[in-house]
C-alpha positions in Angstrom: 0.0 0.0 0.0 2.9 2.5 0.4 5.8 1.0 -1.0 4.8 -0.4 -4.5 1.2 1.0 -5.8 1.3 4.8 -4.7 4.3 5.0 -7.7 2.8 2.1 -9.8 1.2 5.3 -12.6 -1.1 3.8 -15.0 -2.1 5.4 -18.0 -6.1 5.0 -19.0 -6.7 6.3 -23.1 -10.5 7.2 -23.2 -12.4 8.2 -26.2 -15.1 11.0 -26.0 -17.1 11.9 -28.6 -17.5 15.6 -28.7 -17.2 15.9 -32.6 -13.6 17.9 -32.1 -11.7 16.0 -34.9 -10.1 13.9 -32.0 -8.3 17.0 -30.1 -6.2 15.4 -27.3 -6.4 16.2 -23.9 -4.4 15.3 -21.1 -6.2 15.5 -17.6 -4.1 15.1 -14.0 -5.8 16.0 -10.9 -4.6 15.8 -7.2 -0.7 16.2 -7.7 -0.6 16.3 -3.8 2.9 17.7 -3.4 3.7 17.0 0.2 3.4 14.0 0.6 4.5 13.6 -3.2 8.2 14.3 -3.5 8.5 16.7 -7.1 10.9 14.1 -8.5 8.2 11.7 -8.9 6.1 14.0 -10.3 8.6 15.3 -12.8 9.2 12.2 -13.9 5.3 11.4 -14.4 5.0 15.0 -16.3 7.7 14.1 -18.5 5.6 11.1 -19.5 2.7 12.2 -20.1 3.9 15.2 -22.6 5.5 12.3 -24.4 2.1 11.9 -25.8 2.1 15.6 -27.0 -1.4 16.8 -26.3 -3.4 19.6 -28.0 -4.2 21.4 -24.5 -4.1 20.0 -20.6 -6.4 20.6 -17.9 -5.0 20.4 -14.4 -8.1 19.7 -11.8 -6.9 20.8 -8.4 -5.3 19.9 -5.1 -1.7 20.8 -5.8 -0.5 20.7 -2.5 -1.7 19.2 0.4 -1.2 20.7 3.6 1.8 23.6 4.2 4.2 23.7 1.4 7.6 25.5 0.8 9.1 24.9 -2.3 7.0 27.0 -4.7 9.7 28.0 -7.1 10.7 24.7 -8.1 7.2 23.3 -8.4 6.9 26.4 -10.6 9.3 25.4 -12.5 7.9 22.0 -12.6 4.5 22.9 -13.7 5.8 25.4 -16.5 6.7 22.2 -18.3 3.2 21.7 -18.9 2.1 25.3 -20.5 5.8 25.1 -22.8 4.6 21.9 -24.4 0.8 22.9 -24.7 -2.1 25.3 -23.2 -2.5 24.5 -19.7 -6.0 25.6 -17.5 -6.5 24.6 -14.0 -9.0 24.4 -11.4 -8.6 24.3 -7.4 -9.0 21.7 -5.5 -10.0 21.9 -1.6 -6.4 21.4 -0.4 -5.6 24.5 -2.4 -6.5 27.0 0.2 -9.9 29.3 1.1 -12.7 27.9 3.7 -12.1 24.3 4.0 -8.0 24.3 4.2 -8.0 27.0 6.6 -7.9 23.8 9.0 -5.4 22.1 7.0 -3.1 24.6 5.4 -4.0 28.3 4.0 -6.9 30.0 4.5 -6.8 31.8 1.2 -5.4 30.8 -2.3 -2.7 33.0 -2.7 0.2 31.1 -2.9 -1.3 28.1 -5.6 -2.1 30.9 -7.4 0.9 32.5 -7.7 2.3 29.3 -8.3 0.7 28.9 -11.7 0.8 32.2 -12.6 5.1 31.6 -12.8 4.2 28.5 -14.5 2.5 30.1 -17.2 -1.2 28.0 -16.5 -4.5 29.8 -17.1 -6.7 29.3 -13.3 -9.9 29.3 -14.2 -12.1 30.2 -11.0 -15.6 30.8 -12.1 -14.3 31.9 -15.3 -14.4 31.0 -19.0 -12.1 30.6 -22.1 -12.4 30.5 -25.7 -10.0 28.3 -27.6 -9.7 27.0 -31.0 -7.1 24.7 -31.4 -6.4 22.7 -34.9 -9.4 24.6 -36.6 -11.7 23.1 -33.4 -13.3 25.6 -31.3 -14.4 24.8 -27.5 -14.8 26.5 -24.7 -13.4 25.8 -21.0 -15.2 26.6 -17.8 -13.7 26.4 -14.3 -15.2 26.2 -11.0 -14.4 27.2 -7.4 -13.8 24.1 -5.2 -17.1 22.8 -3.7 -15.8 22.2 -0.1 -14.4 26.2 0.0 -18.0 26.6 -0.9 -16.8 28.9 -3.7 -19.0 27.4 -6.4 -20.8 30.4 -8.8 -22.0 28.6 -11.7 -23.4 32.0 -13.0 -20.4 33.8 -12.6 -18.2 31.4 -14.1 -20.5 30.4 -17.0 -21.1 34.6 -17.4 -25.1 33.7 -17.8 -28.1 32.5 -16.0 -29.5 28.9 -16.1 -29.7 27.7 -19.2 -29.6 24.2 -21.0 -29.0 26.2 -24.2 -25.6 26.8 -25.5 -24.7 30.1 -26.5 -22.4 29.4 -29.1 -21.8 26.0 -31.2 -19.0 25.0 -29.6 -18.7 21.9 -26.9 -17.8 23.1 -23.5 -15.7 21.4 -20.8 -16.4 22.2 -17.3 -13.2 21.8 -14.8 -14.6 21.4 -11.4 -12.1 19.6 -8.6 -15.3 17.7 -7.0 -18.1 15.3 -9.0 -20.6 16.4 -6.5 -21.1 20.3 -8.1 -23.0 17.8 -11.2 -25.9 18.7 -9.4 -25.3 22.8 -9.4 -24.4 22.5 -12.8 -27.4 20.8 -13.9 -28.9 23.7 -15.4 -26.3 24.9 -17.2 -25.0 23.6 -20.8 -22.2 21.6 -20.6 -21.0 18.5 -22.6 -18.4 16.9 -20.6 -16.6 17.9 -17.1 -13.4 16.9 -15.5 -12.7 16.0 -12.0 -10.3 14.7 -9.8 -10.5 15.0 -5.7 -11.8 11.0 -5.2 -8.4 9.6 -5.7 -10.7 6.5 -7.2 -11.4 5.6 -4.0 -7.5 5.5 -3.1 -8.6 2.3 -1.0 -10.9 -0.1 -2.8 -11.2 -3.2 -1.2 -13.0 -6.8 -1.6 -16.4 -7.0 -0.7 -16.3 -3.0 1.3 -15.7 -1.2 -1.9 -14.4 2.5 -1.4 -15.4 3.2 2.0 -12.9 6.2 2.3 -15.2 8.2 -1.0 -14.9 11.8 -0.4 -18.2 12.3 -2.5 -22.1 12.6 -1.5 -22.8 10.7 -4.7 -20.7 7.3 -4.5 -21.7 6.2 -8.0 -19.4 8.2 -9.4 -15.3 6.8 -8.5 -13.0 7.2 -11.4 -13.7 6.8 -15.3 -16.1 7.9 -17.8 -19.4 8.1 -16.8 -22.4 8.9 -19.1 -24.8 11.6 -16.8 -27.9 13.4 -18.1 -27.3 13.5 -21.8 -23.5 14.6 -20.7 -19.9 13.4 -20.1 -18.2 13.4 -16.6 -14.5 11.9 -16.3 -13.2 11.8 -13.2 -9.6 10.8 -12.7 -7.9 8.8 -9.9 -4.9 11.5 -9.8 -1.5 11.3 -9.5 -1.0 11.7 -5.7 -2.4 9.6 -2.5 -2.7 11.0 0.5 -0.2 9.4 3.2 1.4 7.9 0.6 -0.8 4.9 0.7 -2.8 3.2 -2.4 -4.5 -0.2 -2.6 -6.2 -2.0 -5.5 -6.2 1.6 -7.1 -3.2 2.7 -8.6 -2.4 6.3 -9.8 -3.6 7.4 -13.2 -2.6 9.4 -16.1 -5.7 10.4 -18.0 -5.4 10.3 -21.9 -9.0 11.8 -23.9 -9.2 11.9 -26.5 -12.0 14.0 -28.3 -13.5 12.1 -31.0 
């Protein structure tokens, strides 16, 4: 559980049809630096650019609890944006309501973090890109536990089911459970992180460790309402400790 799975990295491919002339994204989530030592990370960076995506979303909890070496997880991190446009969301080990207990009461430092790295936060905010001739549009979240959630604010309109403009949009929110605040919103497919797949799944029990109201929803592609959600198992694990869930790079590609 600590000394083998917690740096036994698989790397899922998942196709999602979105009609983008398969774009390819990479998702991470939960990097968890401290207890994760930045060489392993590195080294599972560097792998995952082999694949040379189109754009990478980064879905929160970057650190744990207090952290020091900003500059060289900068650094780190800016390997990311150099090889391809790089957005992130918070997670709740970021900083603001919730990690006030565990860390930093405010965000300040994670996001001045990934301003030096050169990665777009989007917090209740929005972005157009067009990459390859393929338009979309990106839309981050607060973190749900911080209780810093404005789906108007971020998607810049009331509730609405209609689009307003022909392009898919991908919702980056740290925690499954804001599905349900998103609801009325137009969305096609939404990336998470924060369950860690379970981090523990065991015979017969399960998950029993789920961070999440809605336990249907652990680590994959899931098909919800007419929409996409893909929630990754994340890089990091919390006291260094994995079982019968290993790490996970997240490869989608968007047929």
């Amino acid at each position: 559980m600590r000394f083998f799975e917690p740096w036994w990295v698989r790397e899922s491919h998942i196709s999602v049809p979105l009609g983008l002339g398969e774009l390819k994204l990479l998702h991470l989530s939960d990097l968890h630096a401290e207890p994760m030592p930045l060489g392993f990370l590195r080294e599972q960076i560097d792998r995952a650019l082999a694949w040379n995506p189109d754009f990478i979303c980064v879905t929160g909890d970057f650190i744990t609890t207090k952290y020091e070496r900003w500059d060289e997880y900068a650094a780190m991190l800016a390997k990311l944006s150099a090889a391809a446009p790089t957005f992130a969301s918070l997670g709740n080990h970021d900083g603001g309501r919730w990690a006030r207990f565990h860390g930093y009461s405010d965000t300040s430092l994670v996001r001045s973090m990934l301003e030096r790295a050169n990665i777009a936060l989007l917090h209740n905010a929005q972005e157009r890109l067009e990459i390859r001739g393929r338009a979309l549009r990106l839309v981050g979240l607060g973190d749900d536990w911080a209780n810093e959630v404005e789906p108007v604010r971020a998607f810049g309109r009331g509730p609405s089911t209609v689009r307003d403009g022909p392009e898919p949009v991908i919702v980056l929110s740290h925690n499954p459970d804001t599905k349900e605040e998103l609801a009325p919103f137009a969305w096609d497919l939404m990336l998470c992180g924060h369950t860690h797949g379970g981090q523990l799944s065991l015979p017969v029990l399960g998950e029993p460790f789920l961070p999440v109201r809605d336990k249907r929803f652990v680590r994959g592609l899931y098909r919800w309402e007419s929409r996409w959600i893909h929630i990754t198992a994340g890089l990091g694990s919390l006291h260094k400790a994995r079982f019968n869930c290993r790490p996970e790079i997240s490869y989608l590609t968007l047929t």
